[in-house]
N, C-alpha and C positions, 0 to 999 in steps of 0.2 A: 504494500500500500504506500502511498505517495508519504502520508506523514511518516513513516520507518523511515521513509527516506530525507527527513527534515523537513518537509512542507511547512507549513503553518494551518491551524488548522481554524485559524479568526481572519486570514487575509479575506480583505476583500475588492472587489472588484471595483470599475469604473459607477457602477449604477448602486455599490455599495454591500453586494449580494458577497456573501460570504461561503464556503461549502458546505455549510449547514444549512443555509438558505435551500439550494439547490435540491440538499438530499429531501429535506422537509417536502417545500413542493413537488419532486418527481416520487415520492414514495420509497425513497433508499434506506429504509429500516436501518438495513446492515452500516450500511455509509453513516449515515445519522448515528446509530449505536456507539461505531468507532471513535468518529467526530468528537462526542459527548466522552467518551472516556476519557481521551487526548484533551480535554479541557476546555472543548468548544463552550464559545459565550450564546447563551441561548437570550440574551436582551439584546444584543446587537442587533441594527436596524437598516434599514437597506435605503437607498433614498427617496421613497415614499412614507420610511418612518414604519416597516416594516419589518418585523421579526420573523424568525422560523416559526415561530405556531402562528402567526398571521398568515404563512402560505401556506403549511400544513392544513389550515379551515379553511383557507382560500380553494383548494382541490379537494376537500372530505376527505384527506388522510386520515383515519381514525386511528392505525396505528403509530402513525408517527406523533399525531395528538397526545397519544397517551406517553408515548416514552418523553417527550419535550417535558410533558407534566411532572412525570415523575423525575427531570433533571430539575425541576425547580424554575423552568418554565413561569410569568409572570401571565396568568389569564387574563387578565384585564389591562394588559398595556395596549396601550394606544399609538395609531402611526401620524401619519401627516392631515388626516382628514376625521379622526377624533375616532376609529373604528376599533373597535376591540375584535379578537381571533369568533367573538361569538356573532357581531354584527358581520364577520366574512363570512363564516360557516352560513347564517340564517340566509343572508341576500345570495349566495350562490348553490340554496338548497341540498343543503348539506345534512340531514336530519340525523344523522348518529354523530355526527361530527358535533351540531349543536348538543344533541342526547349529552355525550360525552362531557363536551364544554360546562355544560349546568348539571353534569354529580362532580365536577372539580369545582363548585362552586362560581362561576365564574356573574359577577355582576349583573345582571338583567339590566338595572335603572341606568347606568354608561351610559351618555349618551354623544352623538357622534356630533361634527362641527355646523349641522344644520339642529342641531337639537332634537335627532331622533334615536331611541329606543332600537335595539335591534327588533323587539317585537314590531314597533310601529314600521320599521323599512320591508319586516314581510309581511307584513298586513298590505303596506301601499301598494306593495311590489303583486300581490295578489298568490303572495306562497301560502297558501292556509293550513296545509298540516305543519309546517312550523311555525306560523303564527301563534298556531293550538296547543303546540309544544309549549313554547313562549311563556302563553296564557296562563296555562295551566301550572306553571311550574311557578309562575308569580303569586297565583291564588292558592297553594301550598304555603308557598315561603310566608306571605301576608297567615294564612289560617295558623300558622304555627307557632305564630307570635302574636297571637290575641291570646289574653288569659281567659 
C-alpha cells in the first residue's frame, strides 16, 4: 500500500479532497479502514467544507458511515452551505444512511444556511419516506422528554 511506502495519509488535493475523502465517497471500506488506522483526520474538509462522512451520506455508504463513526467521526459538522452528513444523506435519498445517521445520534434541529431542517429539505424536495423517517424520529426524541 502507498502509505508503507510513506505516502501521507491527510495530503490533500487541489479541491482539498484528501484519500479519505475519496475512499468514503467511492465505498473503499478497506482503503478507508487502512487510512483511519495510519491516523487519517476524519474532520478534515474539502473545499466545499466537506468531510469524509459528508460524502460517505452524500452516496449512502452505510458502511463506511459507520466505520467514520466509530473513528470519532463528528455527525453534525457542517460544510460550506450549513449541511450536516444527515441533510446529505436525506436530500440525496439515502434512507439507511439517514437510519444510521439518527441511532449515532446525529442532530435533527441543524439547520442548513437557508434555515432548513434536513426534515424540511425532504419534505420540499418531495422525499416522503424520509421525511417520515425524519418525522418520526423527532416525535420520539420530543415524546421522551416530556415527563
Amino acid at each position: 500500500m502507498l502509505l508503507e511506502a510513506g505516502a501521507e495519509e491527510n495530503l490533500q488535493d487541489d479541491d482539498g479532497c484528501s484519500p479519505l475523502h475519496t475512499a468514503a465517497g467511492a465505498g473503499y471500506a478497506d482503503v478507508a479502514r487502512g487510512l483511519l488506522e495510519a491516523g487519517a483526520d476524519t474532520g478534515l474538509k474539502d473545499s466545499n467544507g466537506f468531510t469524509a462522512l459528508h460524502r460517505a451520506a452524500s452516496e449512502g455508504r452505510v458502511e463506511l458511515l459507520r466505520l467514520l463513526l466509530e473513528a470519532g467521526a463528528s455527525q453534525d459538522a457542517q460544510d460550506d452551505y450549513d449541511y450536516t452528513a444527515l441533510h446529505c444523506a436525506s436530500v440525496n435519498n439515502h434512507i439507511e444512511a439517514v437510519r444510521l445517521l439518527l441511532q449515532a445520534r446525529a442532530d435533527t434541529e441543524v439547520q442548513d444556511e437557508q434555515r432548513l431542517t434536513a426534515l424540511q429539505r425532504a419534505s420540499q424536495m418531495g422525499l416522503i419516506e424520509i421525511a417520515h423517517l425524519l418525522e418520526s424520529h423527532a416525535a420520539h426524541a420530543f415524546a421522551s422528554h416530556v415527563p
